[in-house]
C-alpha positions as CSV (number, residue, x, y, z in Angstrom):
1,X,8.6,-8.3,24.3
2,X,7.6,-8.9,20.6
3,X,9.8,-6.0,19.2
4,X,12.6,-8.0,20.7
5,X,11.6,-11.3,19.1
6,X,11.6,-9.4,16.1
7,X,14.7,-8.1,16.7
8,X,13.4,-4.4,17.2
9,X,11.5,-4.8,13.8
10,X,8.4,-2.8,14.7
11,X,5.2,-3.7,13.8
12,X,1.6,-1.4,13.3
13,X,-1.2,-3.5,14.6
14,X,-4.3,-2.8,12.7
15,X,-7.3,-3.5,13.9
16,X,-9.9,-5.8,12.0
17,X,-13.2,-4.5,11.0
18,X,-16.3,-5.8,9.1
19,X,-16.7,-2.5,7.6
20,X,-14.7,-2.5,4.7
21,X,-14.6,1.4,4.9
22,X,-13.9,1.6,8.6
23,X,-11.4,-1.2,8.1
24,X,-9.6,0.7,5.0
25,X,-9.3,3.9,7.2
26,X,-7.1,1.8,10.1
27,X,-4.9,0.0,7.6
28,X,-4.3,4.1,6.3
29,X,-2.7,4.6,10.0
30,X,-0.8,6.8,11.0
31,X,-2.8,8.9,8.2
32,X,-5.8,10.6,9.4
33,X,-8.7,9.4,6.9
34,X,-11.7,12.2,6.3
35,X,-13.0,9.8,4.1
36,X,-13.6,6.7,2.0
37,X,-15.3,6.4,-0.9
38,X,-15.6,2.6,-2.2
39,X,-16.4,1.5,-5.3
40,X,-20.2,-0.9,-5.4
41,X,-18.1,-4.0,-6.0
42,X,-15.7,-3.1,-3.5
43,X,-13.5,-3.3,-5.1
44,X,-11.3,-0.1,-5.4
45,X,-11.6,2.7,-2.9
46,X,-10.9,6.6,-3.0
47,X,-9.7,7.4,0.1
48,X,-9.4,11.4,1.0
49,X,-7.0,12.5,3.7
50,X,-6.6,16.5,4.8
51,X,-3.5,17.9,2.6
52,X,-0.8,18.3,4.9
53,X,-1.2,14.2,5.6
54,X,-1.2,13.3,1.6
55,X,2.8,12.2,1.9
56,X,2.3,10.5,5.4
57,X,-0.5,8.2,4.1
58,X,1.3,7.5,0.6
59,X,4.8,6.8,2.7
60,X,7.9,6.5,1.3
61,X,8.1,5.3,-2.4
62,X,4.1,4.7,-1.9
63,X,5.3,2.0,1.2
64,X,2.3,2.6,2.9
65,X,-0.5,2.8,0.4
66,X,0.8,-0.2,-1.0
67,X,0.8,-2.2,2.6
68,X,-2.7,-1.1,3.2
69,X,-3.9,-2.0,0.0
70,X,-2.4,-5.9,0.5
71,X,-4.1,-5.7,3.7
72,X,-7.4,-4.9,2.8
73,X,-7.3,-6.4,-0.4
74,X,-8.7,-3.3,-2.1
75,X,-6.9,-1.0,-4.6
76,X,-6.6,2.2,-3.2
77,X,-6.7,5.6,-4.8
78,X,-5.3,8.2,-2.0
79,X,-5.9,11.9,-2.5
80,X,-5.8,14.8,-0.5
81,X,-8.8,17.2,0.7
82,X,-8.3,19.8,-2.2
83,X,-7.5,17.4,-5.1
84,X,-11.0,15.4,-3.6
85,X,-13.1,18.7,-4.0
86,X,-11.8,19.8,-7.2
87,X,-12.9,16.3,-8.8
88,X,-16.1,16.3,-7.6
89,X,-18.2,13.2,-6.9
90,X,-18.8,12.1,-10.1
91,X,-14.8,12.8,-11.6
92,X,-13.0,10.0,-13.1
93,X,-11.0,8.2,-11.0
94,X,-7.2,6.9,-11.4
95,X,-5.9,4.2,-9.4
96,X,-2.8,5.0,-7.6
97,X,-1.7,1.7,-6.3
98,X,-2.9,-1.4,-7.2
99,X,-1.6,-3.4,-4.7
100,X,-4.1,-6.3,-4.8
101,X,-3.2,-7.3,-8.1
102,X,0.4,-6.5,-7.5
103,X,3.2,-8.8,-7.5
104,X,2.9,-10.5,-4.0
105,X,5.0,-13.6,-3.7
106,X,3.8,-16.2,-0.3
107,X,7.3,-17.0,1.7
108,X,9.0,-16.2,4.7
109,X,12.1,-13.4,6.1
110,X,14.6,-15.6,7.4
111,X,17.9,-15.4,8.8
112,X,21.1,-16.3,7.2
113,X,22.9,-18.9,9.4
114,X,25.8,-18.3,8.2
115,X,25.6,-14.0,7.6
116,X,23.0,-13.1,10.0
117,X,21.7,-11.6,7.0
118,X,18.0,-11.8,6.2
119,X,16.5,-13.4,3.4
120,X,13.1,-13.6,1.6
121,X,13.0,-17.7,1.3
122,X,9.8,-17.7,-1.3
123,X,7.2,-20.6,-1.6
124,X,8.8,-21.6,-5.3
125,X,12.5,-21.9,-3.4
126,X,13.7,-19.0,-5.0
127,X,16.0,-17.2,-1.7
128,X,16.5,-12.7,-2.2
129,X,18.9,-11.3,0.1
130,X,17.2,-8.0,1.9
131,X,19.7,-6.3,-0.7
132,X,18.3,-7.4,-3.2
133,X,15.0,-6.9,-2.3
134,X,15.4,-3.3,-1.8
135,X,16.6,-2.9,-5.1
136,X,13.9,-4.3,-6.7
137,X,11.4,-2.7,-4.8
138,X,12.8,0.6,-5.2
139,X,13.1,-0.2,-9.3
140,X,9.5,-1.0,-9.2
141,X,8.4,1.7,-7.7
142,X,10.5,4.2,-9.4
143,X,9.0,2.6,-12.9
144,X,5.1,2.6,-11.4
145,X,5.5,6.3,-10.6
146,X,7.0,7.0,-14.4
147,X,3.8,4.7,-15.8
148,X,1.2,6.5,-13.4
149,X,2.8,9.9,-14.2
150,X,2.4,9.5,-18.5
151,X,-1.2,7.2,-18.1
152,X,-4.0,8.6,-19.1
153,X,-6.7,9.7,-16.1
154,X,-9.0,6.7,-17.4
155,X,-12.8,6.2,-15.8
156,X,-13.1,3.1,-13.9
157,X,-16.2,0.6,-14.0
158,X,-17.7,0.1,-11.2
């Protein structure tokens, strides 16, 4: 019934939790999380998932990390099981996405009377086809993944 009002857009339902750590590992779904190591301020979490699951719980052009990270409000650093261990607990940590801070604009999807198209109609009246948005989105991830790939590993306060 809501898939169809959504016009077969599916939708992950994530549970709510007090537990920011508990509540970090659902957003990560379908990922299985071993673990999640959050910063005092809670601000920024490292969150560890077995190796063979490191692509699943990044998703496509970092889709996922970046949609758990809005959720939760928390940047989120995923790595895998290995790259965890070889750290060690007290390694300097680098922020893969940073989704908190990142460029979220407040609007709607709506549907173009006159295309059947969908649009992004934003809160400052500004209207992106889907088209549109997929080529920005793609161009920004493509330029975070250059800028992550030639930053520094840097230590984070916390």
């Amino acid at each position: 019934m809501v898939v169809n009002e959504l016009r077969g857009e599916k939708v992950d339902i994530i549970p709510f939790s007090e537990d920011k750590r508990d509540f970090i590992a659902k957003a990560m779904s379908p990922a299985k999380v071993t673990e999640v190591r959050l910063s005092e301020d809670g601000t920024q979490a490292d969150v560890i998932v077995p190796d063979f699951q490191l692509s699943l719980a990044i998703g496509k052009m970092g889709v996922n990390a970046t949609l758990a990270a809005r959720l939760t409000g928390v940047r989120i650093d995923i790595k895998s099981e290995t790259e965890a261990a070889a750290e060690g607990p007290g390694a300097p940590r680098r922020a893969v996405v940073a989704a908190a801070e990142s460029a979220y604009a407040e609007g709607e999807w709506k549907t173009n009377q006159e295309s059947g198209a969908m649009e992004w109609h934003a809160v400052d009246g500004s209207i992106v086809s889907q088209e549109q948005w997929a080529e920005q989105t793609s161009e920004l991830a493509t330029g975070m993944s250059t800028r992550l790939a030639n930053q520094p590993v840097q230590e984070l306060k916390g």
